[in-house]
C-alpha positions as a printed NumPy array, in Angstrom:
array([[  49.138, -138.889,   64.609],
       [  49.301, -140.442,   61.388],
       [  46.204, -142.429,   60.896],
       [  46.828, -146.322,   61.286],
       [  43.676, -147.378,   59.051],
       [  42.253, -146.124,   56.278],
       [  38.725, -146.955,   54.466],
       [  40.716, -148.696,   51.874],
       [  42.751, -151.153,   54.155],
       [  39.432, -151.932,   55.758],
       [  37.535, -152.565,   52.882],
       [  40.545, -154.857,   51.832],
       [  40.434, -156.755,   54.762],
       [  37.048, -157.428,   55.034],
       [  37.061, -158.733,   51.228],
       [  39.54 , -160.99 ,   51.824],
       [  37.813, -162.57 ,   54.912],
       [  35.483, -163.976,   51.723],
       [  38.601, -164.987,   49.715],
       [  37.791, -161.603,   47.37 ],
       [  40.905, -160.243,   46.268],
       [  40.355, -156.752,   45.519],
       [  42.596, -154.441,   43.037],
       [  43.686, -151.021,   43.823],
       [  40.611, -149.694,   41.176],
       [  38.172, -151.567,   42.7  ],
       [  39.091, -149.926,   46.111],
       [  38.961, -146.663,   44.761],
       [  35.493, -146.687,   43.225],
       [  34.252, -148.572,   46.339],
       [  35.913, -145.725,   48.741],
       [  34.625, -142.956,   46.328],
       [  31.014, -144.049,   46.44 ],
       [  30.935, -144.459,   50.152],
       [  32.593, -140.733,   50.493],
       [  29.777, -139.455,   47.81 ],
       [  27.015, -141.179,   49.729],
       [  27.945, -139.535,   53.008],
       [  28.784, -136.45 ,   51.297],
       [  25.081, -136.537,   49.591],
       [  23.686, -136.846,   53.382],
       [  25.288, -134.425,   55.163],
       [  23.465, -131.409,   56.269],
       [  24.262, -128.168,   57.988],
       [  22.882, -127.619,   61.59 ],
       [  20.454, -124.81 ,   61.724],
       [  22.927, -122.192,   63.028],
       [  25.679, -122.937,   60.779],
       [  24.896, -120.905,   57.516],
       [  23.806, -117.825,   59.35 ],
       [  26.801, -117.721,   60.93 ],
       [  29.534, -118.777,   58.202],
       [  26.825, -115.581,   56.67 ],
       [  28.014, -113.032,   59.52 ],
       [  31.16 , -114.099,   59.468],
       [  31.283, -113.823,   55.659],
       [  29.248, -110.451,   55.558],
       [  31.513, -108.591,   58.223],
       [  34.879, -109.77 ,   56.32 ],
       [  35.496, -111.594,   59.379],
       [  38.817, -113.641,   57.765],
       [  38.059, -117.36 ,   59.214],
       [  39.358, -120.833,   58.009],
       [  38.119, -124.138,   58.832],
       [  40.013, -127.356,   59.855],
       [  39.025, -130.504,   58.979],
       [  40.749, -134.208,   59.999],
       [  42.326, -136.286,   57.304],
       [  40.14 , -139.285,   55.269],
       [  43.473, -140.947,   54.948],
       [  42.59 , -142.09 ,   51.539],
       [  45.772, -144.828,   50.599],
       [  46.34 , -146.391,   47.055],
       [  47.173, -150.208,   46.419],
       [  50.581, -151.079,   44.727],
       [  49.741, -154.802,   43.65 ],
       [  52.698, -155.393,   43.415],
       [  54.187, -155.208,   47.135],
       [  51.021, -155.446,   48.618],
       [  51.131, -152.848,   50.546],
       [  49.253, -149.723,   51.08 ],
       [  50.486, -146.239,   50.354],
       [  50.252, -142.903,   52.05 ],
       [  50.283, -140.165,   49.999],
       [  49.497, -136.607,   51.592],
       [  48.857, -134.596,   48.576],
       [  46.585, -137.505,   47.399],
       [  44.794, -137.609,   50.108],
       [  43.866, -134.052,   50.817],
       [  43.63 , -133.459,   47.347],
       [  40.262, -135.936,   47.463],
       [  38.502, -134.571,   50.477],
       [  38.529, -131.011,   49.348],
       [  36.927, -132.45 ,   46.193],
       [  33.837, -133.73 ,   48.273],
       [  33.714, -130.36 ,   50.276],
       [  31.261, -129.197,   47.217],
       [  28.457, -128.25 ,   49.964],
       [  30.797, -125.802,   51.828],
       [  31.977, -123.893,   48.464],
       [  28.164, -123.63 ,   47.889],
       [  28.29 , -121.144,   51.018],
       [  31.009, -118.988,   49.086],
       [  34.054, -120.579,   51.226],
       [  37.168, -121.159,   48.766],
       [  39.444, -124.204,   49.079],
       [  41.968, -121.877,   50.404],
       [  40.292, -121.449,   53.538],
       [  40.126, -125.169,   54.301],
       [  42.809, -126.95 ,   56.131],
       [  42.774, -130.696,   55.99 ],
       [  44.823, -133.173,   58.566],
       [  47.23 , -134.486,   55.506],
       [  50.171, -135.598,   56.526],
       [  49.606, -134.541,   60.505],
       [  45.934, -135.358,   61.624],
       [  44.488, -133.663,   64.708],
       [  45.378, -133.602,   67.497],
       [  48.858, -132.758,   66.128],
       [  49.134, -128.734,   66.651],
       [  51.025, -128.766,   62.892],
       [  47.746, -128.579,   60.78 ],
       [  46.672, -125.55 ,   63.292],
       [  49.794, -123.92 ,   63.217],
       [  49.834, -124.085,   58.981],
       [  46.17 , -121.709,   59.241],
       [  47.346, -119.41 ,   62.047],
       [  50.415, -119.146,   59.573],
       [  48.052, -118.288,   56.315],
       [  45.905, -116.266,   58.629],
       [  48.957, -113.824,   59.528],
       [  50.252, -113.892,   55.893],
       [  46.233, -112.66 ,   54.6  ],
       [  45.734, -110.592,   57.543],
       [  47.892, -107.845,   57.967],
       [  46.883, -106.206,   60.886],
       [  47.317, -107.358,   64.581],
       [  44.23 , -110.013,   65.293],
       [  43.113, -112.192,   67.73 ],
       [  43.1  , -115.843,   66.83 ],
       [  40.209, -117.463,   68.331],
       [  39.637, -121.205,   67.758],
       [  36.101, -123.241,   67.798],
       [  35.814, -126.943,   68.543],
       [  33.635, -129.447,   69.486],
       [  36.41 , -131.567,   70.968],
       [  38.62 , -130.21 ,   73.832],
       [  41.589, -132.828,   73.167],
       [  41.904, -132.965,   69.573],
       [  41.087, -129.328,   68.269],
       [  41.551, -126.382,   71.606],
       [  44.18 , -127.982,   73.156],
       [  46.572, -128.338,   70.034],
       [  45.037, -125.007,   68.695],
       [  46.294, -123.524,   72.049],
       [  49.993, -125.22 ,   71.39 ],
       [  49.931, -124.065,   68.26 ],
       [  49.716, -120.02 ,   69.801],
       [  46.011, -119.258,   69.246],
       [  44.66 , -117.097,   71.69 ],
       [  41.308, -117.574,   72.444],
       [  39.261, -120.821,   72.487],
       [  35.386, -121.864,   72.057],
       [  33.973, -125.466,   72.421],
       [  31.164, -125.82 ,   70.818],
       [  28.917, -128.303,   73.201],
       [  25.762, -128.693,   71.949],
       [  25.113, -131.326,   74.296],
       [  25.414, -128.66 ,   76.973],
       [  22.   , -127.368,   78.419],
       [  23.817, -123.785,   79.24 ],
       [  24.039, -121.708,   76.534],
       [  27.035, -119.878,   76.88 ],
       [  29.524, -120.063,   80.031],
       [  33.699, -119.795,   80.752],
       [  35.438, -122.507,   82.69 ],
       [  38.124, -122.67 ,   85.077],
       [  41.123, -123.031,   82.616],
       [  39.485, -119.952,   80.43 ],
       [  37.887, -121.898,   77.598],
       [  34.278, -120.439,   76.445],
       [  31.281, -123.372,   76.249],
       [  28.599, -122.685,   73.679],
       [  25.826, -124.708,   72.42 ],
       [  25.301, -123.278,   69.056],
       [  26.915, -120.633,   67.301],
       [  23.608, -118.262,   67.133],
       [  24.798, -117.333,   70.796],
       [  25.807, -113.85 ,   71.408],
       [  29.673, -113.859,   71.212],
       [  30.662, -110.009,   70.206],
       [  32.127, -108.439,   73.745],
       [  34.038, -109.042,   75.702],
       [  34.898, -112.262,   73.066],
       [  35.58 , -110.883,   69.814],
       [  37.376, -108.083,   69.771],
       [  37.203, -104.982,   67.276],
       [  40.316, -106.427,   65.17 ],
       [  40.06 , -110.447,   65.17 ],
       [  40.145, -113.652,   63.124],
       [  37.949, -116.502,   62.983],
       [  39.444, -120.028,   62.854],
       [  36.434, -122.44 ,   62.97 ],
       [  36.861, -126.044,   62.044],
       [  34.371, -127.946,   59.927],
       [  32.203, -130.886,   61.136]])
């Protein structure tokens, strides 16, 4: 579950289908001002601050999990590309400058480096920081808008409870058969019998 491509390797490729040979620096500015760009035109759904605002005003303790960019570096060299994890986290949380705007810390953000969803690792590392900040006995509850890659690894990892958020669903709110909880936005009533008195949030970010 280590991503096979990367930005990088496909903006090398595609250079050198024009006979451009392109250095490790050029890759990085290119990759940086495509990751800007997108970063500049991302927006929240309507919902999303009021309720990162609940969760925030309640002390709710919550972290969000996000996949991996798989940003690589060049060695000229070899040739090759290289994978490092630290590297590569290390840049995405520096284009998360939107979500600290919302008062959410780069603590609370888990990012797919070295294991990418749907490995269960990246879950298990936030239910692990969520038991070492919350002290009390809680009820891990997970929110996803994909099934395979973020409840069912969530639910290997030993969360307990588990929310996909389909807002392509015309039903607002409704359980199915295997126990998992379909909403289609997260201004949906979810205190009882959901959330219990003493509970986490773990949402991941889109």
């Amino acid at each position: 579950e280590i991503k096979i491509w990367s930005r990088e390797a496909a903006l090398y490729i595609s250079a050198e289908k024009y006979d451009i040979k392109l250095s490790n620096n050029d890759l990085i500015y290119l990759s940086n001002t495509l990751w800007n760009k997108i970063t500049q035109n991302a927006t929240f759904y309507t919902d999303t601050l009021p309720f990162l605002d609940y969760l925030q005003s309640n002390k709710v303790p919550f972290y969000l999990i996000s996949a991996s960019d798989c940003r690589l570096n060049l060695d000229e060299k070899t040739g090759f590309f290289e994978y490092d994890p630290v590297y590569s986290r290390d840049l995405k949380l520096k284009r998360f400058k939107i979500l600290y705007q919302t008062g959410i810390g780069k603590k609370q953000i888990f990012v797919g480096d070295p294991y990418d969803k749907p490995n269960p690792w990246v879950f298990r590392q936030a239910l692990m920081k969520a038991k070492k900040d919350v002290k009390e006995k809680f009820t891990a509850i997970m929110i996803g808008d994909s099934v395979k890659n973020d409840l069912l690894p969530a639910k290997k990892a030993g969360m307990d409870k588990f929310i996909w958020l389909n807002r392509e669903s015309a039903i607002e709110k409704e359980i199915r058969k295997d126990g998992i909880w379909v909403i289609n936005n997260l201004a949906v009533d979810l205190s009882i019998p959901l959330f219990p008195k003493q509970r986490i949030q773990i949402a991941q970010s889109c």
